[in-house]
BAKOL-507712 format. One record per atom (N, C-alpha, C, CB): residue in one letter; atom name; x negated, y, z negated. Coordinates in steps of 0.2 Angstrom, whole numbers. Atoms other than C-alpha are relative to their C-alpha. Glycine has a CB too. Layout:
// BAKOL-507712
A,CA,X,Y,Z
...
END
This chain:
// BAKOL-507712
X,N,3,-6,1
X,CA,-651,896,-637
X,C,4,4,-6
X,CB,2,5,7
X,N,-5,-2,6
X,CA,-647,904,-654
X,C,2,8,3
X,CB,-4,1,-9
X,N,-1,-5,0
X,CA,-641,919,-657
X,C,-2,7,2
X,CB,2,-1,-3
X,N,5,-6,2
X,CA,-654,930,-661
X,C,-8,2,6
X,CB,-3,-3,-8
X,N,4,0,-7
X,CA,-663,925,-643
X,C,5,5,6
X,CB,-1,-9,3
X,N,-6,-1,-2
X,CA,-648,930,-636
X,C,2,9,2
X,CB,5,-5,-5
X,N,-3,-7,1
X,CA,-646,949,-644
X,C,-7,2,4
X,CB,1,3,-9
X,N,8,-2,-1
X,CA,-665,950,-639
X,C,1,1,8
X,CB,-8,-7,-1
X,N,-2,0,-6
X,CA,-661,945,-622
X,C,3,7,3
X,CB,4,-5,2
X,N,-2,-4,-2
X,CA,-651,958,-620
X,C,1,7,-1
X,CB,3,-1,-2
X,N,3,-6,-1
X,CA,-658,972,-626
X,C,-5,2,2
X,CB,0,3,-4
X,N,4,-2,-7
X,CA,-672,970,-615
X,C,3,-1,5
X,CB,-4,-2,2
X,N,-7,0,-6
X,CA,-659,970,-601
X,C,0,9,0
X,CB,9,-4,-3
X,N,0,-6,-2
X,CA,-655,988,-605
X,C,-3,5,-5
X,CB,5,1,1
X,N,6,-2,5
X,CA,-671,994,-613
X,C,-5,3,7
X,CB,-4,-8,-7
X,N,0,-1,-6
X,CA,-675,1005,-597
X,C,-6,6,0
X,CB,8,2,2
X,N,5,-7,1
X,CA,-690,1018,-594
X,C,4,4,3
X,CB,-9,1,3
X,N,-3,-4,-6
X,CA,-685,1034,-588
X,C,-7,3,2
X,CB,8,6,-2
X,N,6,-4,0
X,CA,-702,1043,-587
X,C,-7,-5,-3
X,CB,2,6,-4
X,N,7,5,2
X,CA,-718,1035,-586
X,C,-6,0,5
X,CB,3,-10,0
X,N,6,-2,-6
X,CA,-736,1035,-576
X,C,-3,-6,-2
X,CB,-6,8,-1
X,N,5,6,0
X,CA,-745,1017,-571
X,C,-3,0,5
X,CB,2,-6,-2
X,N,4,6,-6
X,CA,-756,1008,-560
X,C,4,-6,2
X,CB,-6,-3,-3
X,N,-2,9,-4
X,CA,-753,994,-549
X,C,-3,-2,5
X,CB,7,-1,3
X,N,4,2,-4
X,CA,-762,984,-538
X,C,7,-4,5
X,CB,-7,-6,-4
X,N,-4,2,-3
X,CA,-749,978,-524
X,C,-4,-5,6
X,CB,4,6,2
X,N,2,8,-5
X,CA,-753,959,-513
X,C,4,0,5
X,CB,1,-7,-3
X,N,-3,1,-7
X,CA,-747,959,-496
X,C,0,-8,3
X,CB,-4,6,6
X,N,4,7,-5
X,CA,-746,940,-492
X,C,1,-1,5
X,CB,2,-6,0
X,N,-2,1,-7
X,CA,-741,941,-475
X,C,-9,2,2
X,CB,7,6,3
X,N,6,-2,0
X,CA,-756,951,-471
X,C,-7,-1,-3
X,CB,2,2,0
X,N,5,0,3
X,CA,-766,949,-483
X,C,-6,5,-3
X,CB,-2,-4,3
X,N,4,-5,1
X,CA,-771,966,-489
X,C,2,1,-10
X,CB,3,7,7
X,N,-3,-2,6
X,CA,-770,973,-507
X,C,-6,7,0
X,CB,0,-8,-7
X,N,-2,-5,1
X,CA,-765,992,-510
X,C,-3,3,-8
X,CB,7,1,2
X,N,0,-3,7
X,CA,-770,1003,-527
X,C,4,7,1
X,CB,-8,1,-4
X,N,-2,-9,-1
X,CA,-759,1017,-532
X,C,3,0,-9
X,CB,9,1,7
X,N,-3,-3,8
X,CA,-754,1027,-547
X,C,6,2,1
X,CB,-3,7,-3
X,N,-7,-4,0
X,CA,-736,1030,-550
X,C,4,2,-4
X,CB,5,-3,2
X,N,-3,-6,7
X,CA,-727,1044,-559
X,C,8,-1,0
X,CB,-3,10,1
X,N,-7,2,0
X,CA,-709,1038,-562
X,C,4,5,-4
X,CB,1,-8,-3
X,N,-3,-5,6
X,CA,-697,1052,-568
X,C,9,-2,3
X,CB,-3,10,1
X,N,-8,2,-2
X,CA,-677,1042,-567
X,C,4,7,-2
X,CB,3,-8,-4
X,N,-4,-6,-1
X,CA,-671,1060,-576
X,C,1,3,3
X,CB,-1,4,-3
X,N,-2,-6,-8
X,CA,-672,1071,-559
X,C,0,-5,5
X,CB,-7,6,3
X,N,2,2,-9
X,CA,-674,1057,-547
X,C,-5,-1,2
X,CB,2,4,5
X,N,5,-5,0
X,CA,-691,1060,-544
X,C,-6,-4,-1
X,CB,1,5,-6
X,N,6,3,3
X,CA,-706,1049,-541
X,C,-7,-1,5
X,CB,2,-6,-1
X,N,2,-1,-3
X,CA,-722,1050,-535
X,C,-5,-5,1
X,CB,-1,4,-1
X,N,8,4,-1
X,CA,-738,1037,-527
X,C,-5,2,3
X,CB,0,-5,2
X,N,5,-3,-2
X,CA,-754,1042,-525
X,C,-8,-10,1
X,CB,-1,8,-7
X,N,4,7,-1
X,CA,-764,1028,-516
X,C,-8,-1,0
X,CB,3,-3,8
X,N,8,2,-1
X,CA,-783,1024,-521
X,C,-3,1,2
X,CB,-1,-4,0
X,N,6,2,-7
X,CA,-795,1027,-510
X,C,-6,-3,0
X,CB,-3,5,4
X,N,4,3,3
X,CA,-806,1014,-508
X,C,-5,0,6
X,CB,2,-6,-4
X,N,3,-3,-3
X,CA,-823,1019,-501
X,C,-3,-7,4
X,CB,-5,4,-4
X,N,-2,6,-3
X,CA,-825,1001,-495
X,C,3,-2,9
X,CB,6,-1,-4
X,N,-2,2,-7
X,CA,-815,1001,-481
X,C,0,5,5
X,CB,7,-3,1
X,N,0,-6,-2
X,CA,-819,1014,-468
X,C,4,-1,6
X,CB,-7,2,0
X,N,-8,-1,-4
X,CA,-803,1021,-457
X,C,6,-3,-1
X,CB,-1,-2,7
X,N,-6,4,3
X,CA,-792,1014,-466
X,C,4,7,-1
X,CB,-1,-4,-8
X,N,-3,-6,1
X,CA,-778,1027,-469
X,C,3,-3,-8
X,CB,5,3,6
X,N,-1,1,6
X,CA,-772,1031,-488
X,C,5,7,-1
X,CB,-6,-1,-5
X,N,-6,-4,1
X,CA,-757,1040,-493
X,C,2,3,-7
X,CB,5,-5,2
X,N,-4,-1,6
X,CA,-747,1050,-506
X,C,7,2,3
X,CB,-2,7,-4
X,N,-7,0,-2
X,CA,-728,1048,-506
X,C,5,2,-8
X,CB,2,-7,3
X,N,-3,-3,5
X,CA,-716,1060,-515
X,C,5,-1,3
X,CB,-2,8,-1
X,N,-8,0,0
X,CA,-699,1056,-515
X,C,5,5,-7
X,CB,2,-8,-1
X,N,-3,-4,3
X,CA,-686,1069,-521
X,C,7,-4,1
X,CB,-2,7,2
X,N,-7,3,0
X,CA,-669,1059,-523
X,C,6,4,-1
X,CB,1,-4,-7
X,N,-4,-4,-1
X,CA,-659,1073,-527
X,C,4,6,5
X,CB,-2,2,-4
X,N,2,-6,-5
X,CA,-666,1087,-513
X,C,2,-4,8
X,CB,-9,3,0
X,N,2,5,-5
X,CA,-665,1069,-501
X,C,-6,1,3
X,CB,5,1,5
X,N,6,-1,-3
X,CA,-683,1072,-495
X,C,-6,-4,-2
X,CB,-2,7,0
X,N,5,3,1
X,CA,-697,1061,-494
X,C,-5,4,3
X,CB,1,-6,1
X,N,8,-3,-5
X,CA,-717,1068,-490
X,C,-3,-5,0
X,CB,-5,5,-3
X,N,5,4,-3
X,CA,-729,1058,-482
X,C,-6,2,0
X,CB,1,-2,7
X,N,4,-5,0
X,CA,-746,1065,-485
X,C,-6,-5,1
X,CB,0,4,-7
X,N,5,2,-1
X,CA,-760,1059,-476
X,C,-8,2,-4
X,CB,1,0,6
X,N,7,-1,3
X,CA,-776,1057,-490
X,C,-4,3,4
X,CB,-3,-7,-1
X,N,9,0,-3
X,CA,-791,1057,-477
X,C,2,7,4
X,CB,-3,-8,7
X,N,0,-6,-6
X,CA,-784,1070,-461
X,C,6,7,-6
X,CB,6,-5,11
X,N,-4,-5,3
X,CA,-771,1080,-474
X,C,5,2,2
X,CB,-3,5,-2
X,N,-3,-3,-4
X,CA,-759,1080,-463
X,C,7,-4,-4
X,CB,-2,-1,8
X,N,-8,0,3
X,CA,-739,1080,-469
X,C,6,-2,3
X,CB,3,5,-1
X,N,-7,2,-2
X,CA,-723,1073,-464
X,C,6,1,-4
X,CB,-1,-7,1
X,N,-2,1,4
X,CA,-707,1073,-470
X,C,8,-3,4
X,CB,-1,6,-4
X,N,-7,4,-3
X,CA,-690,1063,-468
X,C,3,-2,-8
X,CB,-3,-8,6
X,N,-3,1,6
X,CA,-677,1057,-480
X,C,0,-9,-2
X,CB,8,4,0
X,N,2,4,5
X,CA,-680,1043,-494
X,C,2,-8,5
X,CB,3,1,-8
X,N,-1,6,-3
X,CA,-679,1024,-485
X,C,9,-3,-2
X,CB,-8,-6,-3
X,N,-6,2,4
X,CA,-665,1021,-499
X,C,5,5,-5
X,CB,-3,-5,-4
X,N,-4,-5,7
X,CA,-652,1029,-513
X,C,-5,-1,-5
X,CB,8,-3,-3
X,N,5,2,6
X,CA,-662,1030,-528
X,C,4,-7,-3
X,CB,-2,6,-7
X,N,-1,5,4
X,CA,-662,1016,-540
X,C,-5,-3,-5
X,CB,2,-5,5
X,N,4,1,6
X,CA,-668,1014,-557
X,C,-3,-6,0
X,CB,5,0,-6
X,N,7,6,2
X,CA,-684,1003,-558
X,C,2,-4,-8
X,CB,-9,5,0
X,N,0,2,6
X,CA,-680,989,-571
X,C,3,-6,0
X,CB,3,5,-3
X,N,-4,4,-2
X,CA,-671,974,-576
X,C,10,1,2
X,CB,-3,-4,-4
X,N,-8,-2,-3
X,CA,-653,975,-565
X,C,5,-3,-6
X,CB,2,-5,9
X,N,-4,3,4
X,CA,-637,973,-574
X,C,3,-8,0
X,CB,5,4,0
X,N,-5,7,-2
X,CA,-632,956,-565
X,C,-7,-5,1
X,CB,7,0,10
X,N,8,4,-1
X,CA,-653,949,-567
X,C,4,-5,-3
X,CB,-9,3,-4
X,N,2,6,4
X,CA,-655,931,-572
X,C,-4,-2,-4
X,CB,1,-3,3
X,N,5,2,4
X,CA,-664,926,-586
X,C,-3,-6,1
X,CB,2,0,-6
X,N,2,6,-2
X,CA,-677,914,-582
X,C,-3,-2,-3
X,CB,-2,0,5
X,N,4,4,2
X,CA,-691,912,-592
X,C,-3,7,-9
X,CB,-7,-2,8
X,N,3,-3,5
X,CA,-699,919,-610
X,C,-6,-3,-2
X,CB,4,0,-4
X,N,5,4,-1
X,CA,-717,917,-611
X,C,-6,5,-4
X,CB,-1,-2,9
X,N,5,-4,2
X,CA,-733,923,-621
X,C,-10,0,7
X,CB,-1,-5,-9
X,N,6,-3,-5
X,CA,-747,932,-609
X,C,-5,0,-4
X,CB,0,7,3
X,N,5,-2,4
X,CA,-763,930,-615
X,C,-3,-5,-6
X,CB,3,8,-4
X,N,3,6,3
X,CA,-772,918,-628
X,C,1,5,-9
X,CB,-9,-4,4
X,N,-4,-2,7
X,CA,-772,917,-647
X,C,-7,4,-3
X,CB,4,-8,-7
X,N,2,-5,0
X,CA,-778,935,-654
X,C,0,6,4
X,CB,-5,-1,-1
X,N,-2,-6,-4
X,CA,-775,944,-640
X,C,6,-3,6
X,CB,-9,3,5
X,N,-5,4,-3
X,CA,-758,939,-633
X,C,4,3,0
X,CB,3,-4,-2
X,N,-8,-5,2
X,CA,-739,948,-630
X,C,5,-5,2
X,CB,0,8,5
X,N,-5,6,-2
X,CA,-723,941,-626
X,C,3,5,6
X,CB,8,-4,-8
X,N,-2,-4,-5
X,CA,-716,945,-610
X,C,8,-5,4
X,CB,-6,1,5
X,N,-5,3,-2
X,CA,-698,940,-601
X,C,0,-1,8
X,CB,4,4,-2
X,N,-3,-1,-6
X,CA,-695,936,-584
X,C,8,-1,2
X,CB,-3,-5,3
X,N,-7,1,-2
X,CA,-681,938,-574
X,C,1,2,8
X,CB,3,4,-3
X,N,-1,0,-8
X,CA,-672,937,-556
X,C,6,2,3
X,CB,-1,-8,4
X,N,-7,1,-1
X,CA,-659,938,-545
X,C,1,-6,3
X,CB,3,6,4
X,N,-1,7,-3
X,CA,-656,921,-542
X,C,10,0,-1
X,CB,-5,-7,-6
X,N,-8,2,0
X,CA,-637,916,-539
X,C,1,-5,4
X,CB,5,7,2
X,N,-3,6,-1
X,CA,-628,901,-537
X,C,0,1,7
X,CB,6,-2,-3
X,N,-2,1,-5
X,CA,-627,894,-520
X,C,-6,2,7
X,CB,6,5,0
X,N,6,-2,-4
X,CA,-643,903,-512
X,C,-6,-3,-2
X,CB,-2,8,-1
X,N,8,5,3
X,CA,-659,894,-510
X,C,-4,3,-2
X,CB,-5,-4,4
X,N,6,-3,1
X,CA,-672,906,-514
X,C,2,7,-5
X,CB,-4,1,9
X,N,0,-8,3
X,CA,-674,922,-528
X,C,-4,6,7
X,CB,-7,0,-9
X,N,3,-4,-3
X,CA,-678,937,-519
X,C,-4,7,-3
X,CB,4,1,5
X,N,3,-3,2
X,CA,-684,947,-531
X,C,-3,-4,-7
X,CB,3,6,-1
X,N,2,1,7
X,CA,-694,943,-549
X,C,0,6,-1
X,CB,-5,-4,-3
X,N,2,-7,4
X,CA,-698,956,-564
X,C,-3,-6,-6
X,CB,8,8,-2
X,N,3,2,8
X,CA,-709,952,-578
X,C,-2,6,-4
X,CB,-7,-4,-1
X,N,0,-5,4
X,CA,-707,963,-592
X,C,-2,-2,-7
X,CB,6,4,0
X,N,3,0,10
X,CA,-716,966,-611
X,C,6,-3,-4
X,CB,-2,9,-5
X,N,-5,1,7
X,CA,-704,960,-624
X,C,2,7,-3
X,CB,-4,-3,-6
X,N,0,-6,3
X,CA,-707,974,-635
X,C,7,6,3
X,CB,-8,2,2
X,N,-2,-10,-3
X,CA,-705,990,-626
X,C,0,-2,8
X,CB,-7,9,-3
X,N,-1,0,-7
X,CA,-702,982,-608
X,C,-2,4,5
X,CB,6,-1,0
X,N,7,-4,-4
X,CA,-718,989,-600
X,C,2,-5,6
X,CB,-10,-1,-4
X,N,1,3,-8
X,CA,-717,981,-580
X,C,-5,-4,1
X,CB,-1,6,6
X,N,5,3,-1
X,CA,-730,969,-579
X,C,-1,-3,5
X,CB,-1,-3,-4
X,N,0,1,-8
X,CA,-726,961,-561
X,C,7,-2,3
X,CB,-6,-7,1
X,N,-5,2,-4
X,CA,-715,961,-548
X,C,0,-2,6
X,CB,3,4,1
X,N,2,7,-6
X,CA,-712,949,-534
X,C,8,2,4
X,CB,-2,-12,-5
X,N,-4,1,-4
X,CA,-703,953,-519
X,C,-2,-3,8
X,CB,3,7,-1
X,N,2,4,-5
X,CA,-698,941,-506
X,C,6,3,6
X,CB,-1,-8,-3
X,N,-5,-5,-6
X,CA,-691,949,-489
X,C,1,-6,4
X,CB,-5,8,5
X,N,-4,4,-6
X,CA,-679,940,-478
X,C,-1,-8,-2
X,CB,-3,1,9
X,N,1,9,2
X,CA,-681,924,-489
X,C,-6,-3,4
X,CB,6,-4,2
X,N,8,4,-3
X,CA,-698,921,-481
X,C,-6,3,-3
X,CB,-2,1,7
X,N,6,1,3
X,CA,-713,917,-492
X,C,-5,6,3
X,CB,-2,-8,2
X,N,8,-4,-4
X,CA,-725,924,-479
X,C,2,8,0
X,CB,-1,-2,9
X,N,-1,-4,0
X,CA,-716,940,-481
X,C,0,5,-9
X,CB,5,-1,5
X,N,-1,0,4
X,CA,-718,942,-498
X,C,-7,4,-4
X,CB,2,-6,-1
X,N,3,-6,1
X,CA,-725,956,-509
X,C,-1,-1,-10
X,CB,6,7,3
X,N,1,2,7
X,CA,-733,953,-527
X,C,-4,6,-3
X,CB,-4,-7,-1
X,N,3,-7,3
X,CA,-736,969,-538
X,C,0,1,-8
X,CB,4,5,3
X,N,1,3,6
X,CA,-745,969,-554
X,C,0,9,-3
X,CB,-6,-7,-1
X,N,0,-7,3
X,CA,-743,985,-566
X,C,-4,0,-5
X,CB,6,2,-3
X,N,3,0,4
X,CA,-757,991,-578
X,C,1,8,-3
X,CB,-7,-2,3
X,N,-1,-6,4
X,CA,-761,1006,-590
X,C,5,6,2
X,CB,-6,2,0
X,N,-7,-4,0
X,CA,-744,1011,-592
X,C,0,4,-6
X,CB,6,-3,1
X,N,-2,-7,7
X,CA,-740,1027,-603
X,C,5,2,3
X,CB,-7,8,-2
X,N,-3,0,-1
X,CA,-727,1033,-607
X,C,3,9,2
X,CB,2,-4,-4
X,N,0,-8,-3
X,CA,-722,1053,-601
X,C,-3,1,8
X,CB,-6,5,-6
X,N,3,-4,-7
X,CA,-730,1064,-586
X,C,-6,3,-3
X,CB,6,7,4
X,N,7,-3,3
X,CA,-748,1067,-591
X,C,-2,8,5
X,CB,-7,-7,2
X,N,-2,-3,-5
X,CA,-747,1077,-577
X,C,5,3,4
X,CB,-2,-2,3
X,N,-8,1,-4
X,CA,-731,1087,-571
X,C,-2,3,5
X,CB,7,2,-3
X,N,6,-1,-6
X,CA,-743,1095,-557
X,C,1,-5,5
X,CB,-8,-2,-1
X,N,-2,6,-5
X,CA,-741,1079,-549
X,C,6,0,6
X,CB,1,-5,-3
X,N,-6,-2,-6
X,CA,-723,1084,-541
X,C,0,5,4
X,CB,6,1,-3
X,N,2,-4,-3
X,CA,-729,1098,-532
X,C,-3,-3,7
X,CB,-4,4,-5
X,N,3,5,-10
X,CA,-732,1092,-513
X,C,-5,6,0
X,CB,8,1,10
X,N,8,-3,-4
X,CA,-749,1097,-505
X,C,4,7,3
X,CB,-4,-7,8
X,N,-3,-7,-5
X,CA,-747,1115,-498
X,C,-1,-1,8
X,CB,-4,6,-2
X,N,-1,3,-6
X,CA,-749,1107,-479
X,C,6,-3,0
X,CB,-4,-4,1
X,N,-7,5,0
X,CA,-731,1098,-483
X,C,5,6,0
X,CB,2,-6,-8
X,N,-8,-6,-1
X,CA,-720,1117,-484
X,C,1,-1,8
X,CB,-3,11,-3
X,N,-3,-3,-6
X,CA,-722,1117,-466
X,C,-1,-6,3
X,CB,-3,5,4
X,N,-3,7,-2
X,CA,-719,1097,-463
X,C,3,0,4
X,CB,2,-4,-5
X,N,-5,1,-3
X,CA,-711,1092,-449
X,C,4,-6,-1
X,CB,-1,0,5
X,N,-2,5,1
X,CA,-698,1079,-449
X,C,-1,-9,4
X,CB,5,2,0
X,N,4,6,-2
X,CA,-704,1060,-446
X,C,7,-5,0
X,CB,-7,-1,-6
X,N,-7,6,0
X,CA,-691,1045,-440
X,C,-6,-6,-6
X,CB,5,-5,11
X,N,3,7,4
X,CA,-704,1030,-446
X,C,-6,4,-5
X,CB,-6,-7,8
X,N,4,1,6
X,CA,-714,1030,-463
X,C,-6,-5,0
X,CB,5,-1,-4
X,N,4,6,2
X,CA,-731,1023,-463
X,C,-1,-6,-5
X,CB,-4,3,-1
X,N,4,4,2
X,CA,-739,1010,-472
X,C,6,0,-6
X,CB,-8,1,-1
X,N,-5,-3,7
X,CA,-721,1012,-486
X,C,-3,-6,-6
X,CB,11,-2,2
X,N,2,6,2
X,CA,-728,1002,-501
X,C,7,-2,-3
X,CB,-7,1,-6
X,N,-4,4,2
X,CA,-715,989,-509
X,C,4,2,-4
X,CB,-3,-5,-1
X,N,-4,-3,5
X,CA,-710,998,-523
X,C,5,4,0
X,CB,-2,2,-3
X,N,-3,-7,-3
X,CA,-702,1010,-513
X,C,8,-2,5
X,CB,-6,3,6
X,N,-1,3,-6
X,CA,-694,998,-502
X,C,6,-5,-3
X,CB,-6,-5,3
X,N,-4,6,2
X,CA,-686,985,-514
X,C,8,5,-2
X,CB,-4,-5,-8
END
């Protein structure tokens, strides 16, 4: 590996978003369901939001918006269809979406064919001694845009969550968005969290 792969590596390592608004399509293998949501990531306050797709498709399905506030400790549960509100505090501590300081470098690879191509990195937490990664990340080269994540729960396959990121920009197009539904001021508190998507989780 020369050198000059090496510095590259490294500063997509900590070449971090703090503010950003994408898409994602999230793959349940166990189940076999797959989620759309829009997520508005703000790592300056703590502070992120998803608003899940509804897709006219599946009727009684329930679809969600989840506001997590890291700082206040409060998560909202906003039922889409009935409009009804929950609230309880976040599954986890926050934790900056991205690649970790102790990731392993696994693979550098071009997406895409020649004229319309990019270079992207993967990476894991693989460590000596364990049979199985339990997370991946693939990220842009460039400007280390999130292109998919792969998380695998309790080291089983079947439990395993594959989540791909699309039209990402960078800012809050919307800072509207952090404002909870006015049915959530008078939220009660909730012990279990529906349907939590993965991103939330890892």
């Amino acid at each position: 590996m020369s050198f000059e792969d090496k510095a590259r590596r490294n500063i997509l390592r900590f070449r971090m978003f703090s503010v950003y608004h994408t898409r994602m399509s999230q793959y349940n293998h166990g189940d076999d369901t797959i989620r759309r949501f829009i997520w508005v990531y703000d790592s300056e306050n703590k502070r992120e939001v998803l608003f899940e797709e509804m897709d006219a498709f599946t009727p009684g399905r329930k679809f969600y918006e989840y506001l997590i506030f890291s700082k206040e400790n409060i998560m909202y549960t906003f039922d889409l269809r009935t409009h009804e509100c929950s609230k309880s505090t976040p599954r986890r501590p926050w934790r900056d979406f991205g690649i970790p300081n102790n990731a392993t470098f696994e693979n550098e690879y071009t997406i895409g064919g020649p004229g319309e191509a990019f270079l992207a990195q993967e990476w894991s937490d693989r460590i000596p001694f364990r049979s199985s990664e339990r997370w991946i990340g693939v990220f842009t080269l460039n400007e280390c845009y999130p292109v998919r994540e792969v998380i695998i729960a309790n080291e089983n396959v079947t439990e395993t969550t594959t989540t791909n990121f699309y039209d990402t920009v960078m800012g809050i197009p919307n800072p509207n968005d952090f404002i909870p539904p006015r049915e959530c001021m008078n939220a009660t508190y909730a012990k279990d969290i529906p349907h939590l998507p993965a991103v939330l989780r890892r």
